[in-house]
py3Dmol code that shows the C-alpha trace and the ligand (Angstrom):
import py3Dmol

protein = """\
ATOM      1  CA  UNK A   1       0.000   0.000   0.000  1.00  0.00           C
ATOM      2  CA  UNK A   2       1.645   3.200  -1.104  1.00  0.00           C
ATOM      3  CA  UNK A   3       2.066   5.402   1.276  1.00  0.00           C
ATOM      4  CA  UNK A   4       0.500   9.475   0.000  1.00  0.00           C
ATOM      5  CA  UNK A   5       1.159  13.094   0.402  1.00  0.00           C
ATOM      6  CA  UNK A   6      -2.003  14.249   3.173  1.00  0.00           C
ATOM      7  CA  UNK A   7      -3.685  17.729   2.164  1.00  0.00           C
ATOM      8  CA  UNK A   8      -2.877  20.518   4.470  1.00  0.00           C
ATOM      9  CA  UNK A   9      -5.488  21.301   7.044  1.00  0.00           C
ATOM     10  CA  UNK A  10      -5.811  24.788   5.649  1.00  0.00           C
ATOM     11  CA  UNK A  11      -5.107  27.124   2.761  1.00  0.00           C
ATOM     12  CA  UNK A  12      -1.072  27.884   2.393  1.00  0.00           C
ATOM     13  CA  UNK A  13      -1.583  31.227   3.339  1.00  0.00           C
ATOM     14  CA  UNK A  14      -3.601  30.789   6.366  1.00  0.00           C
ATOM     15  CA  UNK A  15      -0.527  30.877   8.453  1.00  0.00           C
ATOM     16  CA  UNK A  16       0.829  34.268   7.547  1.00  0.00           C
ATOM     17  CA  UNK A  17       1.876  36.425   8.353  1.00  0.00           C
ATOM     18  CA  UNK A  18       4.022  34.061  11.047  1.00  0.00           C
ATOM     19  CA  UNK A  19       4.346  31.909   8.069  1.00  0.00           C
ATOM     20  CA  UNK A  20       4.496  32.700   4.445  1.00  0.00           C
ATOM     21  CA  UNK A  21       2.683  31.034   1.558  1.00  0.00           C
ATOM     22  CA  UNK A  22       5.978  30.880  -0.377  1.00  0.00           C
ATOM     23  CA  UNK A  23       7.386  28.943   2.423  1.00  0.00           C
ATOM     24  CA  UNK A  24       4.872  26.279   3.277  1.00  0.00           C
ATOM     25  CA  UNK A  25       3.740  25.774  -0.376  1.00  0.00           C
ATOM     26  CA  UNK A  26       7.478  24.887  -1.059  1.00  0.00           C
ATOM     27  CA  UNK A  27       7.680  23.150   1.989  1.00  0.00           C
ATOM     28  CA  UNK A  28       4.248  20.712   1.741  1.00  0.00           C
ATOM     29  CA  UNK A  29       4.212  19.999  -2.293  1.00  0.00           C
ATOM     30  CA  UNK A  30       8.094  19.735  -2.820  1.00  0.00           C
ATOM     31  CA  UNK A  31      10.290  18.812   0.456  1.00  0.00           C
ATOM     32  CA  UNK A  32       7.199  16.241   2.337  1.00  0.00           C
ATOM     33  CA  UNK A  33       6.361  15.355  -1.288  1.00  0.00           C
ATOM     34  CA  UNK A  34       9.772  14.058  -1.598  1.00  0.00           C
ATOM     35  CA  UNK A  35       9.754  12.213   1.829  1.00  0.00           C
ATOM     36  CA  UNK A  36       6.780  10.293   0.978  1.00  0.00           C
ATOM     37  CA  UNK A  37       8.305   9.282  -2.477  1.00  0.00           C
ATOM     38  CA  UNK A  38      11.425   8.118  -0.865  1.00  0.00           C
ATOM     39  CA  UNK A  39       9.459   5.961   1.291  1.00  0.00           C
ATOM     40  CA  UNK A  40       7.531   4.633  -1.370  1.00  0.00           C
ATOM     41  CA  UNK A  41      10.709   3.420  -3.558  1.00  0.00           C
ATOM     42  CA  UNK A  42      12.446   2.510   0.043  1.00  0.00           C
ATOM     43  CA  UNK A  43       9.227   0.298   0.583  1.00  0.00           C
ATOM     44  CA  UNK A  44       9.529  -0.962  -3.441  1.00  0.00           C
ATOM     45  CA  UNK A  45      13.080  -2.002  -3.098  1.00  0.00           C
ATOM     46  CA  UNK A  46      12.676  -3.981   0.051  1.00  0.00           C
ATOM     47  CA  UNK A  47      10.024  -5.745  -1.703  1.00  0.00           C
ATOM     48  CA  UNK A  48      12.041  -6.595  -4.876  1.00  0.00           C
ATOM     49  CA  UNK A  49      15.154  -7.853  -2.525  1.00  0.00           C
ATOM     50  CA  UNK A  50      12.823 -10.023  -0.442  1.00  0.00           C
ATOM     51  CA  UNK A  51      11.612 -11.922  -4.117  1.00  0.00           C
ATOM     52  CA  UNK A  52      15.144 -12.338  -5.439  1.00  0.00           C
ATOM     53  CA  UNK A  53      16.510 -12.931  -2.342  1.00  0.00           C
ATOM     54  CA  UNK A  54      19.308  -9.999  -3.423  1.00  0.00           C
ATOM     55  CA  UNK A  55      20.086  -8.305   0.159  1.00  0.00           C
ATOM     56  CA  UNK A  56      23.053  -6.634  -0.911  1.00  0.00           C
ATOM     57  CA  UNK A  57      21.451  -3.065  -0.396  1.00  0.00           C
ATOM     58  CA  UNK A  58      19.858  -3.870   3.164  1.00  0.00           C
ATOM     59  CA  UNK A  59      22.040  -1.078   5.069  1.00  0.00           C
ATOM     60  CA  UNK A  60      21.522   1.591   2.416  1.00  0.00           C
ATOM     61  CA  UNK A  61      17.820   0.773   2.450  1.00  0.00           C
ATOM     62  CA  UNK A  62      17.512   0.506   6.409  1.00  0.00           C
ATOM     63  CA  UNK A  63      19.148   4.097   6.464  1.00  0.00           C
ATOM     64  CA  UNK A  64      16.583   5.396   3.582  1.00  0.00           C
ATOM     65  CA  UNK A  65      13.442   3.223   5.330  1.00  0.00           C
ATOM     66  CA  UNK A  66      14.511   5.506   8.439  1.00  0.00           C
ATOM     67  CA  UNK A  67      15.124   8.873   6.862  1.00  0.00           C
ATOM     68  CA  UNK A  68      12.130   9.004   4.622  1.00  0.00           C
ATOM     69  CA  UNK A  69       9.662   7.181   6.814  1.00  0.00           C
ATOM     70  CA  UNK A  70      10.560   9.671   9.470  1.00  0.00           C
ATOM     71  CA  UNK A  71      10.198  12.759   7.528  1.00  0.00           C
ATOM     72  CA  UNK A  72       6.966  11.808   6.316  1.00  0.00           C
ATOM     73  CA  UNK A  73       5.721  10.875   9.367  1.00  0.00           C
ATOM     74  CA  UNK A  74       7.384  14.443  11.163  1.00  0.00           C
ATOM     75  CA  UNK A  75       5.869  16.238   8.518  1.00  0.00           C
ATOM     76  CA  UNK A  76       2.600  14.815   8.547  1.00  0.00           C
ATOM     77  CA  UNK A  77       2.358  15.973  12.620  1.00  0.00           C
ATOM     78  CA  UNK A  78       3.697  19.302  11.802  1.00  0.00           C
ATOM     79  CA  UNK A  79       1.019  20.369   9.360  1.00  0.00           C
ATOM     80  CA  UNK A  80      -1.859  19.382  11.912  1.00  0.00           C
ATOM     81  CA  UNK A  81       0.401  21.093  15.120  1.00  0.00           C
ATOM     82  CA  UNK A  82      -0.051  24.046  13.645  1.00  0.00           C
ATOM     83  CA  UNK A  83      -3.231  26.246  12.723  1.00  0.00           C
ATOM     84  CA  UNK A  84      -4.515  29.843  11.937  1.00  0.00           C
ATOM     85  CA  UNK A  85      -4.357  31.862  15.417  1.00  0.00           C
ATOM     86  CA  UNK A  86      -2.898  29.086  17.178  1.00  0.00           C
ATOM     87  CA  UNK A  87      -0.066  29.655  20.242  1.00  0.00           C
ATOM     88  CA  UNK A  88      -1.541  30.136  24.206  1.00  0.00           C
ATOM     89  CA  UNK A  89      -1.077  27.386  26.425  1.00  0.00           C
ATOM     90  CA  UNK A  90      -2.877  23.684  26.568  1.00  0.00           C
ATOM     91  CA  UNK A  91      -5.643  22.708  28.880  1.00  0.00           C
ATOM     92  CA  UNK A  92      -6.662  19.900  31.294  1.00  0.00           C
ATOM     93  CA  UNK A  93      -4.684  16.246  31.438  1.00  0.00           C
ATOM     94  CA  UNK A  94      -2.032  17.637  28.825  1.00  0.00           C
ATOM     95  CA  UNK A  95      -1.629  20.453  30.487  1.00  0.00           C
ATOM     96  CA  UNK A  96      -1.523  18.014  33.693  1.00  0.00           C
ATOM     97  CA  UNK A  97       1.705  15.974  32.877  1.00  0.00           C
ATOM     98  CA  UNK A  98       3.469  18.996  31.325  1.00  0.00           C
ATOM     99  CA  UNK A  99       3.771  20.294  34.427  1.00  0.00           C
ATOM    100  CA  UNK A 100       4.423  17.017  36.295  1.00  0.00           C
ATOM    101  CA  UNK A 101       7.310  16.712  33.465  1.00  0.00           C
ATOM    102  CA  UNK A 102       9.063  19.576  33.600  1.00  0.00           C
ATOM    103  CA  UNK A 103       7.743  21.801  36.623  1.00  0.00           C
ATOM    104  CA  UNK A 104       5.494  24.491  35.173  1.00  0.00           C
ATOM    105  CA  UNK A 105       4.282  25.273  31.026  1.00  0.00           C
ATOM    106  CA  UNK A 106       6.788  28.476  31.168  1.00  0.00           C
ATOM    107  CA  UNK A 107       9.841  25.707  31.589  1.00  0.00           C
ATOM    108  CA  UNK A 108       8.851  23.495  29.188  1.00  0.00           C
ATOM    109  CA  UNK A 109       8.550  26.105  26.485  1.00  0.00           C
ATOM    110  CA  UNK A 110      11.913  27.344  27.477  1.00  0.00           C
ATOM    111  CA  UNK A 111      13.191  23.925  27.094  1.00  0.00           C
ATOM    112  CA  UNK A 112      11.700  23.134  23.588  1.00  0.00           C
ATOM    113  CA  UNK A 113      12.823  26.459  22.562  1.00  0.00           C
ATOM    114  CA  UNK A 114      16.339  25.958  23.312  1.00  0.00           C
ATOM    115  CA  UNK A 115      16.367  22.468  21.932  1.00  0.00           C
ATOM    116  CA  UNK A 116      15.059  23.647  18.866  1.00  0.00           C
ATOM    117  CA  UNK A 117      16.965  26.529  18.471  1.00  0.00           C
ATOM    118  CA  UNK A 118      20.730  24.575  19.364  1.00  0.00           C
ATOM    119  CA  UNK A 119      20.240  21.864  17.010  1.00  0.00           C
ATOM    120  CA  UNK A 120      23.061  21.951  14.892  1.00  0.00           C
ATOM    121  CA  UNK A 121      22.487  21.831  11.319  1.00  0.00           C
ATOM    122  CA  UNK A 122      18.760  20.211  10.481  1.00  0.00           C
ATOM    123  CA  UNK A 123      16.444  18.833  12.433  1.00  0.00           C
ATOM    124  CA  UNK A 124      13.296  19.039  15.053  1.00  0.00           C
ATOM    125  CA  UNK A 125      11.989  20.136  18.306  1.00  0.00           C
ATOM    126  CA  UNK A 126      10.198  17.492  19.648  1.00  0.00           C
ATOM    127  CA  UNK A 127       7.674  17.337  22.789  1.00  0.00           C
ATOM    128  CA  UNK A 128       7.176  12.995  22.889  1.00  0.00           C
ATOM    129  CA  UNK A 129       5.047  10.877  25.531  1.00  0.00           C
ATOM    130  CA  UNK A 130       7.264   7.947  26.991  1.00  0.00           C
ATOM    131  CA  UNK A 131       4.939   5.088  28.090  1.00  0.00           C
ATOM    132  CA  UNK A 132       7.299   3.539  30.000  1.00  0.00           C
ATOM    133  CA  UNK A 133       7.572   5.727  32.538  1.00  0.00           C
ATOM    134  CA  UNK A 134       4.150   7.945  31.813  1.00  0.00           C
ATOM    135  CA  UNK A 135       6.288  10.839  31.186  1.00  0.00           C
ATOM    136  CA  UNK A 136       6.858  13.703  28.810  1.00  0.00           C
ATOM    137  CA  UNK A 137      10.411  14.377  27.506  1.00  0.00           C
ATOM    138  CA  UNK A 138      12.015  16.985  24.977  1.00  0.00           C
ATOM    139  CA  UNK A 139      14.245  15.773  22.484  1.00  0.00           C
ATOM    140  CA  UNK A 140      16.592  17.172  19.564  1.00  0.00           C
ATOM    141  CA  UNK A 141      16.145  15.330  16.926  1.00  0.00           C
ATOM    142  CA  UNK A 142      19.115  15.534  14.238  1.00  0.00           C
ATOM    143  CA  UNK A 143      17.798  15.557  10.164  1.00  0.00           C
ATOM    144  CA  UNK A 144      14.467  13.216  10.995  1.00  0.00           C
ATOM    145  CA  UNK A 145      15.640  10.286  12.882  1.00  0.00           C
ATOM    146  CA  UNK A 146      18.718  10.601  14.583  1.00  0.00           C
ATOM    147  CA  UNK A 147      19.067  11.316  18.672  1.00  0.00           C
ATOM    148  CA  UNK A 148      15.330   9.584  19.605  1.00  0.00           C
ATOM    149  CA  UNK A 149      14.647   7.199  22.089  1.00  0.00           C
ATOM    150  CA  UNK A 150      13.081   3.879  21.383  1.00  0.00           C
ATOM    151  CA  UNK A 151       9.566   3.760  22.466  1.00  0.00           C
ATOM    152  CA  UNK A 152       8.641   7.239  22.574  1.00  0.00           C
ATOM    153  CA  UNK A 153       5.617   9.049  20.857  1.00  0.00           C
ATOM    154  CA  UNK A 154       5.921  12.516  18.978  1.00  0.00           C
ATOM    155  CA  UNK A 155       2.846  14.640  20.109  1.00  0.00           C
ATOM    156  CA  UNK A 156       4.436  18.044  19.384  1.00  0.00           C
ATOM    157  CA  UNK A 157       7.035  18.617  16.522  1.00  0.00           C
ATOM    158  CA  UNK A 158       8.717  21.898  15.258  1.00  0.00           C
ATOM    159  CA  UNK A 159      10.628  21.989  11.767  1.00  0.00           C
ATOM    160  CA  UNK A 160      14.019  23.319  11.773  1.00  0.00           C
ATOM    161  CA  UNK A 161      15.455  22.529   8.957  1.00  0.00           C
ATOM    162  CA  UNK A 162      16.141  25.637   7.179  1.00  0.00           C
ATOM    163  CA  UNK A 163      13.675  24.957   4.531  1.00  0.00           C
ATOM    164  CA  UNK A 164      11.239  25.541   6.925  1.00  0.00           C
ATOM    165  CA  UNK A 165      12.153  29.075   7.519  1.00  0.00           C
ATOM    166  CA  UNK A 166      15.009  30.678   5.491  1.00  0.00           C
ATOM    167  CA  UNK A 167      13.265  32.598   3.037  1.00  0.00           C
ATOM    168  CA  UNK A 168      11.196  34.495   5.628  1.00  0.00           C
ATOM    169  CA  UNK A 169      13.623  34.304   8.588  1.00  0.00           C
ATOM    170  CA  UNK A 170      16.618  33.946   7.407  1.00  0.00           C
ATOM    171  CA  UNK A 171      19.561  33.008  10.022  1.00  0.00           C
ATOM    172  CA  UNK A 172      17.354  34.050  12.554  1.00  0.00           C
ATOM    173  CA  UNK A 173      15.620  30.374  13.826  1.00  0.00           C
ATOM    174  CA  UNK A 174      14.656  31.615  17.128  1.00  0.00           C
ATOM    175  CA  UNK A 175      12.478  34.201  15.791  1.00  0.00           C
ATOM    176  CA  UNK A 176      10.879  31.413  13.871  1.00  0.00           C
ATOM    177  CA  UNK A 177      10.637  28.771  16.851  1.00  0.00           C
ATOM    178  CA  UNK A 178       9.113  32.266  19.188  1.00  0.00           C
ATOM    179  CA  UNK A 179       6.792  32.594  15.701  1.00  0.00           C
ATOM    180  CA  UNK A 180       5.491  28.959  16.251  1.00  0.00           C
ATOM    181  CA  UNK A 181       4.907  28.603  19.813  1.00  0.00           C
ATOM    182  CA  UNK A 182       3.588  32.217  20.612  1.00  0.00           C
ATOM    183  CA  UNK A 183       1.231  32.156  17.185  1.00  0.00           C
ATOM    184  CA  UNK A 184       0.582  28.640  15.434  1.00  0.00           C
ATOM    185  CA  UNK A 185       0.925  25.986  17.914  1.00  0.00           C
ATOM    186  CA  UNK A 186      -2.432  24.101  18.001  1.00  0.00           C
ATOM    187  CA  UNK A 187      -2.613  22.512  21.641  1.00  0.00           C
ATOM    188  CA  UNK A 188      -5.925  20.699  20.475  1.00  0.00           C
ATOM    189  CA  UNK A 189      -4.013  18.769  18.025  1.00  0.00           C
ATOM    190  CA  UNK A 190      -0.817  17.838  21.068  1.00  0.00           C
ATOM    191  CA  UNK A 191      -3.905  17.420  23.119  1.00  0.00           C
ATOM    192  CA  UNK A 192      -5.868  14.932  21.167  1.00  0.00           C
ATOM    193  CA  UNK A 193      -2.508  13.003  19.941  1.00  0.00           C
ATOM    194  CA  UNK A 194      -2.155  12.677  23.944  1.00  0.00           C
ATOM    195  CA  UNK A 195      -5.280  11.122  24.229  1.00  0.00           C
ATOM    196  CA  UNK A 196      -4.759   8.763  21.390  1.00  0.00           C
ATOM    197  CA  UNK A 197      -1.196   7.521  22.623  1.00  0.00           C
ATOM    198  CA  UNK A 198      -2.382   6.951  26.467  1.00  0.00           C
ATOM    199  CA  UNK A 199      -4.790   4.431  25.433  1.00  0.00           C
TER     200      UNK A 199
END
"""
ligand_1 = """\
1
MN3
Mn 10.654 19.976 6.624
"""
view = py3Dmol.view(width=600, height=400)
view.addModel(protein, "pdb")
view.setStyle({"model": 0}, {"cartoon": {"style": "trace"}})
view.addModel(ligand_1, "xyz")
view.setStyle({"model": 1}, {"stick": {}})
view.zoomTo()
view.show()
C-alpha cells in the first residue's frame, strides 16, 4: 500500500503572516512530497530484494526506510500542530503531565525552545510521551531520525530545517521557533494526539 502526500489542514496562506505562503507551499508539495516518495521506492526495493533474495542493499535501504519514513511521518504531525491563530497554552490532562514533566508550562517552552533553536544543522523540536515511565520528555532530533529514544511518541514537533524558515527568517531560527509557539501551535491537536497515545 503506497504510502501518500495528506492535504494541508488549511489554505497555504492561512498561516501568515508568522508563516508565508511561499514557504509552506514549497515546503508541503516539494520537500514532504519528496519524503513520501522516498518511502515509497524505500518500501519498493525492500520488496524486490525479499523476491530475489538480493540483500546486498539492506544497510543503504535501512538508512533510507529511516530517513524518509521519518520525515513523512514528522511532517505529517507538523502540518496538523499548527493552525490559523494558534499559540496560548494547553488545557486539562495535557496540560496536567506537562507540568508534572518539567515543573510548570513556562519551563517546558523554554526547554523546547532551546532544543530547537541549538540543534546543529537540520532537524526538530520534539515534545514525545514515553509510556514507559508515563512521562513527557524533549528531544533534539538531528535531520528526521537521529538522537530519539526507542519507544517514545511525537505529540508536538517543530521543523528546523532551514527549509522551513530561510526565506522568511533567514539566520534568525529563534524568531521562527518564538513565531510557532507564541502564534501557530495548536494545543488541540498535542492534546488529542495525547489522548490517542495513552490508550
Ligand atoms: Mn521539513
Amino acid at each position: 500500500m503506497a504510502h501518500e502526500l495528506p492535504p494541508l489542514p488549511y489554505e497555504y496562506n492561512a498561516l501568515e503572516p508568522h508563516l508565508s505562503e511561499e514557504i509552506l507551499r514549497l515546503h508541503h508539495d516539494k520537500h514532504h512530497a519528496a519524503y513520501v516518495t522516498g518511502l515509497n521506492a524505500a518500501e519498493e526495493k525492500v520488496q524486490a530484494a525479499l523476491k530475489s533474495g538480493d540483500f546486498t542493499a539492506a544497510n543503504s535501504l535501512a538508512k533510507d526506510l529511516a530517513f524518509h519514513g521519518s520525515g513523512h511521518l514528522l511532517h505529517s504531525m507538523f502540518w496538523k500542530n499548527m493552525k490559523p491563530g494558534g499559540g496560548g497554552a494547553p488545557s486539562g490532562d495535557l496540560a496536567a503531565i506537562i507540568e508534572r514533566s518539567f515543573g510548570s508550562f513556562d519551563a517546558f517552552k523554554g526547554l523546547f525552545l532551546a532544543t530547537s533553536n541549538a540543534i546543529q544543522g537540520s532537524g526538530w523540536g520534539i515534545l514525545a510521551y514515553r509510556w514507559k515511565d508515563d512521562a513527557l520528555v524533549v528531544l533534539g532530533a538531528e535531520n528526521h531520525e537521529d538522537r530519539t529514544q526507542w519507544g517514545v511518541k511525537p505529540l508536538l514537533v517543530l521543523d528546523v530545517w532551514e527549509h522551513a524558515y530561510y526565506l522568511q527568517y533567514q539566520n534568525r531560527r529563534p524568531d521562527w521557533t518564538k513565531a510557532f509557539m507564541d502564534n501557530l501551535v495548536n494545543w488541540d491537536s498535542v492534546a488529542e494526539m495525547y489522548g490517542w497515545v495513552k490508550k
